[in-house]
N, C-alpha and C positions, 0 to 999 in steps of 0.2 A: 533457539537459533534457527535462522533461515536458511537453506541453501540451496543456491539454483543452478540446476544442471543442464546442460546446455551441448548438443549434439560435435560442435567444431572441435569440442576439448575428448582429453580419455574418459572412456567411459564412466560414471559416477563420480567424475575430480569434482571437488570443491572448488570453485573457481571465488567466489563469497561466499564472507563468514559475517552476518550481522546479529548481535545480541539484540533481546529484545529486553529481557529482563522481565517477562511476566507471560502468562499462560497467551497461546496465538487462537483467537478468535476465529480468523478468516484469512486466508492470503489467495491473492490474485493475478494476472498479467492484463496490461491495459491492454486495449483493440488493435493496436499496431504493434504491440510485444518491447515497446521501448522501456517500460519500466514494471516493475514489480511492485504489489505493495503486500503488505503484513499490518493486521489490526491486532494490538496487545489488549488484553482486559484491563491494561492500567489508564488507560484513556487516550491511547498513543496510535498515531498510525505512520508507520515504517515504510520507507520507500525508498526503493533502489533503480537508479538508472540505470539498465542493462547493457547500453554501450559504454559506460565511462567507470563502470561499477562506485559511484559515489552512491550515500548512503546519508541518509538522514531523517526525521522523523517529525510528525506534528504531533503536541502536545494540546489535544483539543481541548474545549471549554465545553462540549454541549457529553450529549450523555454518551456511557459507555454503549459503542455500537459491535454488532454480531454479525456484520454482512457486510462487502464491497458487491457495488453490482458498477462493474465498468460500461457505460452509456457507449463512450466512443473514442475518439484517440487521446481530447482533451476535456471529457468530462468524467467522475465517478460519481457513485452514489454511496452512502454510508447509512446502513438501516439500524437506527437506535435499538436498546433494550426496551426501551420506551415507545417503539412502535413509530416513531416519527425517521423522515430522511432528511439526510443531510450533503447535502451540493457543495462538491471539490471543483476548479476547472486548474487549467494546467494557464502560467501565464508569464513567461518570460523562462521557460524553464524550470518554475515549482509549482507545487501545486500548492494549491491556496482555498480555504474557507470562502464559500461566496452566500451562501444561504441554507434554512433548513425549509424543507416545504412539507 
C-alpha cells in the first residue's frame, strides 16, 4: 500500500489508500509535486494524481524496473533490472510509454 501524506490534512491522516498488490520497488513525486508514482515488482507502475487523487497504473511490457528517476514535470525515467532505461512523458494528462534508450 501507498500512502501519501500531505502537510494541509492532520498530522499522518491517510488522505489515499492505493493497493499495489506486489512488493514496491521504488516510489517517487514528479518535479512539480503534481503526481506520485509507485513501481511494483510485478511489472506495474502506479500513479496517483495529487490534486484529484485518481489512481491508476501501467501494466508495462518492457523489463521489471528498480528506479524512477523524475527528469522534469513531464518526463520520467524507469531504470530496468536489465540495466537499460525506459522514457514515460506525461500527454494529455497520462503518462505514456514513449521509448527505451
Amino acid at each position: 500500500k501507498v500512502r501519501l501524506l500531505f502537510n494541509k490534512h492532520k498530522f499522518r491522516a491517510n488522505i489515499v489508500e492505493h493497493k499495489l498488490e506486489s512488493w514496491v520497488n521504488d516510489v517517487s513525486f514528479s518535479t512539480d509535486g503534481k503526481f506520485s508514482f509507485a513501481l511494483g515488482h510485478n511489472g506495474t507502475l502506479h500513479i496517483i494524481n495529487n490534486s484529484t487523487l485518481e489512481a491508476y497504473y501501467i501494466d508495462y511490457k518492457h523489463s521489471v524496473c528498480k528506479s524512477i528517476v523524475c527528469i522534469d514535470d513531464n518526463t520520467i525515467l524507469l531504470v530496468g533490472f536489465d540495466r537499460h532505461f525506459y522514457k514515460y512523458e506525461l500527454h494529455e494528462g497520462k503518462w505514456k510509454f514513449v521509448n527505451d534508450l
